[in-house]
N, C-alpha and C positions, 0 to 999 in steps of 0.2 A: 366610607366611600372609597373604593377603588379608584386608586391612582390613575389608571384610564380612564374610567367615566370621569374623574376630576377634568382630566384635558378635555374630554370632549366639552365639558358645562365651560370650561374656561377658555378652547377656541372662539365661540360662539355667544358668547358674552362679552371678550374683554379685550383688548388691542393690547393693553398693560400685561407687564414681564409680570407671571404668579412668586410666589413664593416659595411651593414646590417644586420638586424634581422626581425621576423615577427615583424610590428608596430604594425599590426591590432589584432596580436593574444597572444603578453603580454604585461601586464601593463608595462609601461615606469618606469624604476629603475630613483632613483635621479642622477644627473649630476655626472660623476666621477671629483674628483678635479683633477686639470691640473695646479696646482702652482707647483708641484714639479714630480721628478722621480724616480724611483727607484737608487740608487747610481751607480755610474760606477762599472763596476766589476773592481777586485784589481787583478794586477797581480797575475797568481796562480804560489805558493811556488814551488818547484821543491824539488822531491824523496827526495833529499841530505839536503835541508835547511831544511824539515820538520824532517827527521833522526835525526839530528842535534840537535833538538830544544826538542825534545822528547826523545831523550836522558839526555837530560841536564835536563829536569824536573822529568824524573824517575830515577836520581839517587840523588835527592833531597826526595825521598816518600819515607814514612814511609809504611810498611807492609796493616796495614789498610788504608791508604790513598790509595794505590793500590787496595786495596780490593774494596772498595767506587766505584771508577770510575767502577769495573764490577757487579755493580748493578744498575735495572730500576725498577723505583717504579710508581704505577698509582697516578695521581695527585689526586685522592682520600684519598690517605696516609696524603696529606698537608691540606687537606680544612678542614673549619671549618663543624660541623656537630655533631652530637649525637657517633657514631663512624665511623671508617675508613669506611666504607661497607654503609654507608648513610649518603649523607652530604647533609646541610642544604641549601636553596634558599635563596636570591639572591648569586651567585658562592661568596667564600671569601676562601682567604686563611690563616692556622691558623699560627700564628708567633712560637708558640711553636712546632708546628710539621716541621715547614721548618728549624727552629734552629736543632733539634737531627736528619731528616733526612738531610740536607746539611751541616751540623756544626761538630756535634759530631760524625755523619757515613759517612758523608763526600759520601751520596750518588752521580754519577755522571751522572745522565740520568733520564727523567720522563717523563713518556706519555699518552697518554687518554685523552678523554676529562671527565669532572666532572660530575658526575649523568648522565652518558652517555646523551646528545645532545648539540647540535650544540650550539656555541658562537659565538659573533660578532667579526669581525675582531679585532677591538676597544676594546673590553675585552681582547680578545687572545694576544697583546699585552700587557697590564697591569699586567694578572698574568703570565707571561712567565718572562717578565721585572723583577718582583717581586722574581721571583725564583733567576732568573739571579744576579743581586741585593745582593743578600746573599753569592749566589757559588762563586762571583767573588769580593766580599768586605770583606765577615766576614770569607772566611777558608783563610786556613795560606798560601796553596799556589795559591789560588786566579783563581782554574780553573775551567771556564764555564759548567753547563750544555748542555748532547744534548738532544733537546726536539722532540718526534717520534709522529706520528701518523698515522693512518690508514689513507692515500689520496689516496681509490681504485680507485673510479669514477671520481677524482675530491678533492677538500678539503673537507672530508665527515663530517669535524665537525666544518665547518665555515658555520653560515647563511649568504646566498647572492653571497657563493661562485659558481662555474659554474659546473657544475655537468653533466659529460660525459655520454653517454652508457657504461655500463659494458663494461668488456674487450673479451667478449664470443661476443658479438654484432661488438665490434672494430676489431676482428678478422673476422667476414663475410665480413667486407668493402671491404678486402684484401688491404686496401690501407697505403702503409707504413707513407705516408708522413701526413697525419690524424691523426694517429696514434701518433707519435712526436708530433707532435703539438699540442693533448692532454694533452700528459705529460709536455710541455713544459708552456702551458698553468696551470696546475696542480703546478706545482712546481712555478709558479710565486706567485699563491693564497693562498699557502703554505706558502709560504717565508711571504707575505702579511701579516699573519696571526702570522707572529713572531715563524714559525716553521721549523726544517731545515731540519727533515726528515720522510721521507717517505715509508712506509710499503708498498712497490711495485716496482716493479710489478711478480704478479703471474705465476712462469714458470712450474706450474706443467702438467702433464699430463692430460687433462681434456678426458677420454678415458671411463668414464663409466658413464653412465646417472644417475645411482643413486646418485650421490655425493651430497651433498647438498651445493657443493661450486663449482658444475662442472660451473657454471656462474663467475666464477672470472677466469676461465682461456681462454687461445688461442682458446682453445679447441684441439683434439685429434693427430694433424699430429706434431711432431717433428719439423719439418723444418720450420711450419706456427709459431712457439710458439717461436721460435730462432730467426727469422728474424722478428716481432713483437716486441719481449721484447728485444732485444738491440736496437729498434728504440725509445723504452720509455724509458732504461735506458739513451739513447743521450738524449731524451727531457727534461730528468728530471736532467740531471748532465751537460749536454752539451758535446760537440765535439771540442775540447777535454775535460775530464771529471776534469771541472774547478768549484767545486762549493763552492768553496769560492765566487762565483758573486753570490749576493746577489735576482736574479730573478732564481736561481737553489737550489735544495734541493740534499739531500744523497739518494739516491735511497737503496729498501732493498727486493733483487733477492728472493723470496721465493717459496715454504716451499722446502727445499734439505731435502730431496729426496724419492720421490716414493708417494707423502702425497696424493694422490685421488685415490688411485687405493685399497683399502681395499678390505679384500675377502670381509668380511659383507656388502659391499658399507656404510656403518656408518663411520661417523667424527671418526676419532682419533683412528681407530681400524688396526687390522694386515695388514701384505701385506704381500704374497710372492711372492717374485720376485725372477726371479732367473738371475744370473750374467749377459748372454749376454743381457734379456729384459732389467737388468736396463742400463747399457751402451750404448744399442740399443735405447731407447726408452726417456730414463727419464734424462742420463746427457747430450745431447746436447744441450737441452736449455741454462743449468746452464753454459755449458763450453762456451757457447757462450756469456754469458752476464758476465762471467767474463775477457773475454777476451776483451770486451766492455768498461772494466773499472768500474761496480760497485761494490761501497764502501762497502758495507752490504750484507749480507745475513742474512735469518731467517729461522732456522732449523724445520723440520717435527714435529708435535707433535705427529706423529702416530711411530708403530713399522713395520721393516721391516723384517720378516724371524725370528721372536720372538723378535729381540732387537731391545729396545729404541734405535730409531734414536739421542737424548741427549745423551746416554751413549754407543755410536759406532764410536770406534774411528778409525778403517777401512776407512769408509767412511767421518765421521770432518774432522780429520788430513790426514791420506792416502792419500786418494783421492781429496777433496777439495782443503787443502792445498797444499800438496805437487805434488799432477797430475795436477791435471788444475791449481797452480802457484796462489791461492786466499791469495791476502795478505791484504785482508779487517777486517771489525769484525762482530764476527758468533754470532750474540743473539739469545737467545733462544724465542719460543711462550710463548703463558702467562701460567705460574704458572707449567713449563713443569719441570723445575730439581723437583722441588717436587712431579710431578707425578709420577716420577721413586718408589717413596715408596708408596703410597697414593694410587696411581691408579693401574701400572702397576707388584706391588712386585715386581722389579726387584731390589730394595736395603736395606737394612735391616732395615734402618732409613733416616730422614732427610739429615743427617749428612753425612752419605753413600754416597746418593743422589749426594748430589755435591757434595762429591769426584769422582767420577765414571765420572760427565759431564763434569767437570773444566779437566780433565786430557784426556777426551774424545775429546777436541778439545773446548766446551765452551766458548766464553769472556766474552758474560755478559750475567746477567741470569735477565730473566723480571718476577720478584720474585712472582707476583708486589706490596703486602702488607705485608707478613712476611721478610722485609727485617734484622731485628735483626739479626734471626737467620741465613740465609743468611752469613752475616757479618761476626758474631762471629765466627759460624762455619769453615769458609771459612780460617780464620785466624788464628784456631786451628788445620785444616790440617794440614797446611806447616809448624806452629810451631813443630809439629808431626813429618815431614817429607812426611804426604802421598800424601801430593800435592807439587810437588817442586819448587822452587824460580822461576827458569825459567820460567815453564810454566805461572806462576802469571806475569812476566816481560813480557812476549809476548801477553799476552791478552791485558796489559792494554796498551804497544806499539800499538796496534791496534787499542783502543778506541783513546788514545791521536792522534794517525796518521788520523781521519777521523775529529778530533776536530780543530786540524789547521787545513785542507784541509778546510773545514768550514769557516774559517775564526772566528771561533767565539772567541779565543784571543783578535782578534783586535774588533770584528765585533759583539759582544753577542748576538745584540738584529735589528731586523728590523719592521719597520714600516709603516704599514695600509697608512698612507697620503704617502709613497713616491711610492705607488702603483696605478696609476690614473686609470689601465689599470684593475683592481680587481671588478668583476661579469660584465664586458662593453658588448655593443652587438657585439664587434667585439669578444669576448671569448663566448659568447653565441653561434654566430651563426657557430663558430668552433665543438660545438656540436650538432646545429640543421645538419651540413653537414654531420655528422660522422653517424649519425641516419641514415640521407636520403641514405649514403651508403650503412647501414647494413643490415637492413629493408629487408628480401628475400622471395620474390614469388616465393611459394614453387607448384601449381598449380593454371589453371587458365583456366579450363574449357570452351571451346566455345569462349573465349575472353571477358569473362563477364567482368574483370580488363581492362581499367580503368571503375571506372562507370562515367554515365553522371550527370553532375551536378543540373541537373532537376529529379534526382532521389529521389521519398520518398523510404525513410530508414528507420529499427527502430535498433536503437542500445538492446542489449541486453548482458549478460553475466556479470560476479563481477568485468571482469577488463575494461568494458567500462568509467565508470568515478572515476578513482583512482591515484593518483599522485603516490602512495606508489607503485601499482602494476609496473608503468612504471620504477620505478627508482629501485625496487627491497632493497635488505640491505645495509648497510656501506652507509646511505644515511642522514645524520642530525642526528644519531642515530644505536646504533649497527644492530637490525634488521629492521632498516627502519622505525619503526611503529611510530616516527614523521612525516615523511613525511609531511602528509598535512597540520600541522601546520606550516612549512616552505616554501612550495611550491605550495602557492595557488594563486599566481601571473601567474602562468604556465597552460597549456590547458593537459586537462583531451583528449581523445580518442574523449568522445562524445564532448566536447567542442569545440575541433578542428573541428573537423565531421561540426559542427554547423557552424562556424565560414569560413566551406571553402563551405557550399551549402546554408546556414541559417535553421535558429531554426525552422524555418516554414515548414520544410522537413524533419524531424528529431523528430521520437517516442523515448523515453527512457523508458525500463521499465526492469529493472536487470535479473529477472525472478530469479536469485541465487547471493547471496552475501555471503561475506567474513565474521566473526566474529573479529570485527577488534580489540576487546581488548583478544582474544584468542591465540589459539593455530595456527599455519599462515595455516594449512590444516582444520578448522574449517568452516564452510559455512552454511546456512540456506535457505530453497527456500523460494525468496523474490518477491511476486506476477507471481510466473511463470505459471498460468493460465491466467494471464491479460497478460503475453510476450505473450506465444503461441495465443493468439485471436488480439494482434495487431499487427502478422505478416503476417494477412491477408490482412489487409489493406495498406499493403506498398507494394513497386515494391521489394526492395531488404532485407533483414537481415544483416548486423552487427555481426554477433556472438562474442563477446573476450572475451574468456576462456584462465585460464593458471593456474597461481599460486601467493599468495601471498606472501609477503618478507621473507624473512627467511636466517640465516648463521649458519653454524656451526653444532653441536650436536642439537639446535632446529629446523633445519631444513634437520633431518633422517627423511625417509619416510621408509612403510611395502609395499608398493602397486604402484606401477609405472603407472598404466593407469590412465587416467585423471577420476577426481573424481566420482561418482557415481550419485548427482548431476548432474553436470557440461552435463554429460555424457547424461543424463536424459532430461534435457533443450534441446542440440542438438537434441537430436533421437525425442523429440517431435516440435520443430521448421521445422526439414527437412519434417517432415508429414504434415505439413500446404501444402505443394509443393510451397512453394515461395523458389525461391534462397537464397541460405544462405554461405556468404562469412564467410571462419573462421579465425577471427585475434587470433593469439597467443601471449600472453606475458607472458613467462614463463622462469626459471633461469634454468630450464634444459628438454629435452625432454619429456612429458606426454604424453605415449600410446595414441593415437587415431585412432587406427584402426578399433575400434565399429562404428565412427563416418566419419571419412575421406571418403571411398565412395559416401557419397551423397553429398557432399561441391562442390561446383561451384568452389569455389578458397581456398587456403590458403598460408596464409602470414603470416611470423614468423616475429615478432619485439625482439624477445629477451627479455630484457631491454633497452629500448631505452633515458633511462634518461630524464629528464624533455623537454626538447623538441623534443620524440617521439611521440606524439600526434600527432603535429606538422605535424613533419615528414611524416608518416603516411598517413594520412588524404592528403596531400598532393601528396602521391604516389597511395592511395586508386582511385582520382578522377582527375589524372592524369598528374598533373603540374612539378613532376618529375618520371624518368624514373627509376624502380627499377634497381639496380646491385648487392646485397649481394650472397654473395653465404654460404650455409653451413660448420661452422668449424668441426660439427660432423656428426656421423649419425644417422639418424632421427630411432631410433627401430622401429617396426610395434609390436612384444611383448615382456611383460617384459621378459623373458626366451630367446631372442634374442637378447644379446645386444654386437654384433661381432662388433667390426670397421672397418675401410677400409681396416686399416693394420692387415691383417691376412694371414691367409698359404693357399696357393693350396688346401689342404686339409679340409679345410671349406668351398668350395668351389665347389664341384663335383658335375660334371652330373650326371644323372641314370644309375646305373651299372645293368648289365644282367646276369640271373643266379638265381645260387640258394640263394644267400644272394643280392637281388635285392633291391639298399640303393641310398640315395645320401645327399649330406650335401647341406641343404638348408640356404642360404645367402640372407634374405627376406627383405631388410631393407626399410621400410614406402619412405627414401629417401637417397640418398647416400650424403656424404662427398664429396661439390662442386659443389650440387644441385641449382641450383637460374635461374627463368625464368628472361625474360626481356620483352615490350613491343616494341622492335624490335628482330628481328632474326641475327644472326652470321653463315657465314660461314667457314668453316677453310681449307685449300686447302695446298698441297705442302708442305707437312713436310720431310725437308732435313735436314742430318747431313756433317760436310766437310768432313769425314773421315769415311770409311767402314768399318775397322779396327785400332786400338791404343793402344799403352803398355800402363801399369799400369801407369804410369810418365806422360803420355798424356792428353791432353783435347780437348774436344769435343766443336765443335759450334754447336747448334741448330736454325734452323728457321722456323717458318710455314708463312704463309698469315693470315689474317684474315680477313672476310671483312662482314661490315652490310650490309644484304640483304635485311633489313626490311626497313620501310616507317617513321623512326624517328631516331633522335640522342641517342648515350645513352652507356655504360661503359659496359665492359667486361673484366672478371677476364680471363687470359688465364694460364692454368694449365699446365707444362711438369711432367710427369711420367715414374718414368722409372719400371721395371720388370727385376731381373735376372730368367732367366732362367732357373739354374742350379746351387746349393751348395751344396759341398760335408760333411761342420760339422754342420750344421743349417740349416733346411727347409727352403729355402727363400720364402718374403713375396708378395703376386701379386703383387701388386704395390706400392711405396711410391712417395708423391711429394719431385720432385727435383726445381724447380721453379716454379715461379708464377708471373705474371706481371699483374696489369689493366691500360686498354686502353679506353682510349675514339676514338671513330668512328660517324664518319657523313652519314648518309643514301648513300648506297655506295659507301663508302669510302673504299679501300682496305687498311691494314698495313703490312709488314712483320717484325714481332715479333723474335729475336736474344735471347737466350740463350750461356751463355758460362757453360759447366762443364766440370771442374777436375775429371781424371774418379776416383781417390782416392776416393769422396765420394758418389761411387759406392760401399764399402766396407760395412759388416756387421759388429757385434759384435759376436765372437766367444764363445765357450764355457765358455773360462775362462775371457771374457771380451775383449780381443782384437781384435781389426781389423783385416779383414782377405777381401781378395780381390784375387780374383780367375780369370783366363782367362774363356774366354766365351763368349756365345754369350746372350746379353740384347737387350733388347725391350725398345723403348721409346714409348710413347701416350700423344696424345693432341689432347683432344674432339673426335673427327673419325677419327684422325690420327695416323696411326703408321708406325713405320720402325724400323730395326735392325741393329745392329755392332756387330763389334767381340771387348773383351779386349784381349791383347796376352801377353806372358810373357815379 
């Protein structure tokens, strides 16, 4: 059996990670050792032992011993080097900078990886060890550090670790149980790696395309982003959230609250929001994954309605703590209490600074190299009086409460050899799945998809052969731009392309390339007179245009439509008149509506992580059956950028008259878009009850059935619609479920919903639920029907 037919009998069969990988399509890793296993998990503590035990040790600390544990310093602060801010090759850590920070400031947390890139599992344990070693031998009261890092994709700072699709990709899947096993996989490579926690997963609102981080989230709908991320929190903590076992890390719910939705669309800039959107829109994730059981959070680095989300203590304390019941620890982004002075004058000095955040709700602040003052300061509050006891006891209850839950007491340090299971093809090919899910055929003209495998091709475009482009940032390196020095065992776009028709069928010639030691929107046209003349000579084009890696403040854009370039190669490739399929790999939506017209097909890969190539090329030429569907929606222009969830009123037909208007809702492709190479029917959408009080709930069922002439997956979407709110315009539509099914060439299924009509309710003016009788609308696919709610 062919390793592609294998995938396809194994999509469509089985939600379980196979055993195989491509053989043919990456080099063979060395043998994982199998003399040993990761340790048994240890019974986990219970609320009361851990109370207990953290009590008895914080009323053993000294003021700055308390202080210590709420502070996180980048492991930069320890290495040897010329100063903190550059440290020297090969990684060492300096003795005298681990003694005054673990010793004498008695810091109690460190994260990063060193000169930002990736280290071998094998290292990662020696300097973690090393750390450990000190925190746990030479301070007086002998207590472990937690060591964090960014595991967005995968463990993004272990070479050899397994590197998922972003989470913008893992949400087209729709598939929950992929999704876990992700994270479950994630948190084992972690652990691997002598790490215990994890900077994930991202529950913000991913709702505007300009973000430059809209690629780390669910993407745009509430309910997708909720029932997602407490399936990563399960993978990453387990069910129950026991991670003291030794193959689970701490998960760290972020950014609370509101962090991608800036008026400017720029990293780290205002929001406003006003009360019902953010309750409406931005805290059901949060509430949901703390209700999931994760240990951590990590707070907005932006402002919401002028204030520092660090120095708002409405929302830290208020709301976090005390409404949604978060009895985790709240760390701050890096270098965010000092931005309150620095960046945002919201405090008159450093010092201010964290007094305003530590009282704000704060536990530990990720400093991550001015930690002295940190310290000092922190200590001369409460000697002060302006920071009080308490608050200092309850932060650092917090830190100690996730450090036994850890196990790291007993447990400090884990080890690379007792992990046989660490970069295997059976974790690979849990990512080549995840791909093959996300992957969404977004048109597909005539039926040109799949093509035939006797087709000449020319690949063209800067992300036809780029490791970096497929895996995007937080990838061996904070913006990616390691990549290929780590991930050249892995198939590029065209290599795959290559590898699934042969090299013999198969032109490359870029026509635009990326500036790969610049700016990640830099590019240069790279023989795109030799593209456009060898796409005469082929049956079909290639195109993959997108964007290059980028996170954060470097990756703010001014211009949303895909580059000018980029844009340029298209419009002259379509004038050859050869078909021209357009692959997208892009970390957030890039306008193409100059261009999309003439395209036979397109297909968005997202970030597909290292074995989206793979993937890909696989679905390009037919061996599996596309199922992704869109988490957002696709703009058609930058000045349109509405999402699903909007009001009646962005919505109207043509009015007649003398002010003859209508609000145009144009979008390139909607939220839940995804073709397939078979067809679905959907028939017979009942509910049991015609009418229901508020206390009631609803069954839902439709049919569903493949009409078309092959096997293959289908996301099935319920939506509901109220019809009528009397304090807040209600919104057309929002998803209320979602399920994907596998079907056999007519195969019919009937598809069960259950909802509680409770979360039929809005968010009212002042934030609360409000649920109104009435009559709603539900939808799925061409189906609708109505009910009444009654009082």
């Amino acid at each position: 059996m062919t390793f592609s037919r294998f995938v396809v009998l194994t999509l469509l069969t089985s939600l379980a990670a196979p055993t195989a990988i491509h053989a043919q399509k990456a080099r063979p890793r060395q043998p994982a050792r199998t003399a040993k296993t990761a340790r048994p998990a240890a019974a986990p503590l219970t609320e009361a032992t851990i109370a207990r035990q953290v009590d008895a040790l914080l009323a053993q600390m000294t003021l700055e011993e308390k202080v210590g544990q709420m502070t996180q310093v980048t492991i930069d602060a320890v290495t040897q080097g010329k100063n903190r801010y550059s440290s020297d090759e090969p990684l060492a850590l300096d003795p005298a900078d681990l003694q005054k920070v673990l010793v004498d400031y008695k810091i109690g947390s460190v994260l990063n990886s060193a000169n930002n890139r990736a280290r071998t599992p094998e290292l990662w344990y020696t300097t973690v060890k090393q750390m450990q070693d000190v925190a746990t031998q030479k301070t007086r009261l002998k207590i472990p550090i937690i060591y964090g890092i960014d595991a967005v994709h995968g463990e993004t700072y272990t070479a050899g670790a397994t590197m998922f699709p972003q989470e913008i990709a893992q949400a087209a899947s729709r598939n929950r149980a992929l999704v876990r096993r992700g994270a479950e996989i994630s948190a084992y490579e972690t652990r691997a790696s002598n790490i215990p926690w994890a900077f994930s997963p991202v529950l913000d609102l991913g709702s505007d395309a300009r973000s430059p981080r809209q690629w780390e989230t669910f993407g745009e709908d509430p309910y997708l982003i909720s029932e997602l991320g407490v399936q990563m929190v399960r993978g990453y903590e387990g069910d129950p959230n026991n991670i003291g076992d030794p193959t689970k890390v701490a998960s760290s719910i972020k950014h609370f609250l509101g962090y991608q939705v800036p008026q400017s669309g720029k990293d780290r800039t205002n929001a406003y929001i006003s009360d019902e959107a953010l309750y409406e829109y931005h805290v059901p994730p949060f509430r949901a994954a703390v209700a999931a059981g994760a240990h951590t959070i990590m707070i907005n680095s932006g402002l919401i309605n002028g204030v520092p989300m660090h120095a708002n203590y409405a929302l830290l304390t208020k709301l976090l703590k005390q409404d949604l019941g978060f009895k985790g620890l709240a760390v701050t982004d890096w270098q965010d209490i000092e931005n309150l002075y620095t960046r945002d004058h919201f405090a008159k000095d450093q010092k201010d600074a964290i007094r305003l955040a530590i009282n704000a709700g704060i536990d530990m602040s990720m400093v991550p190299y001015q930690y002295e003052q940190f310290c000092d300061n922190l200590v001369a509050l409460v000697k002060e009086g302006q920071v009080k006891q308490e608050r200092i006891d309850d932060a650092v209850r917090r830190v100690l409460r996730v450090k036994y839950a850890l196990n790291l007491f007993q447990q400090p340090n884990t080890n690379r050899q007792d992990y046989p299971l660490f970069g295997s093809k059976e974790h690979e090919q849990a990512s080549y799945q995840m791909a093959a899910e996300a992957i969404t055929l977004l048109k597909n003209t005539d039926n040109i998809l799949p093509l035939k495998k006797t087709s000449k091709v020319l690949l063209a475009g800067p992300n036809a052969n780029s490791m970096r482009t497929l895996n995007g940032a937080w990838t061996y390196s904070w913006q990616g731009e390691k990549t290929e020095e780590f991930a050249q065992q892995y198939n590029t776009i065209l290599e795959a392309v290559q590898k699934e028709i042969g090299a013999q069928n198969v032109q490359h010639v870029p026509g635009v390339s990326y500036k790969m030691d610049g700016k990640y929107y830099e590019e240069y046209a790279d023989k795109l007179d030799e593209a456009v003349a060898a796409a005469r000579n082929v049956d079909v084009v290639l195109l993959c245009l997108g964007e290059n890696s980028y996170v954060e403040k470097p990756g703010d854009l001014n211009d949303l439509y895909l580059s000018d370039l980029q844009t340029q190669l298209a419009q002259r490739l379509l004038a050859t008149g050869k078909p021209v399929v357009l692959v997208l790999n892009e970390g957030r939506p890039r306008v193409i509506s100059r261009i999309e017209p003439g395209m036979k097909a397109v297909v968005q890969t997202y970030l597909p992580g290292n074995f989206g190539g793979d993937a890909l090329a696989d679905i390009l030429f037919g061996d599996v059956n596309p199922s992704g569907k869109l988490p957002y929606t696709y703009p058609r222009y930058p000045n349109a950028l509405i999402s699903y969830i909007h009001k009646y009123a962005e919505e109207q037909s043509k009015a007649e008259g003398a002010y003859n208007y209508e609000a145009d809702y144009n979008p390139q492709y909607k939220f839940g878009d995804g073709l397939s190479y078979t067809t679905f029917r959907y028939a017979n959408l009942t509910v049991d009850k015609a009418s229901l009080p508020k206390t009631g709930q609803l069954t839902v069922s439709v049919q569903v059935t493949n009409s078309g002439a092959r096997a293959g997956q289908e996301a099935v979407h319920l939506y509901s619609s109220d019809l009528y709110a009397s304090l807040v315009a209600p919104d057309m539509r929002r998803l209320r479920r979602f399920e994907k099914v596998n079907l056999k060439p007519g195969e019919t299924r009937t598809v069960t919903f259950t909802l509680p009509v409770s979360e039929l309710s809005y968010a009212g003016p002042d934030g609360k639920p409000v649920l109104e009788a009435g009559e709603f609308e539900l939808r799925i696919a061409d189906q609708t029907t109505k009910f009444m709610v009654t009082e």
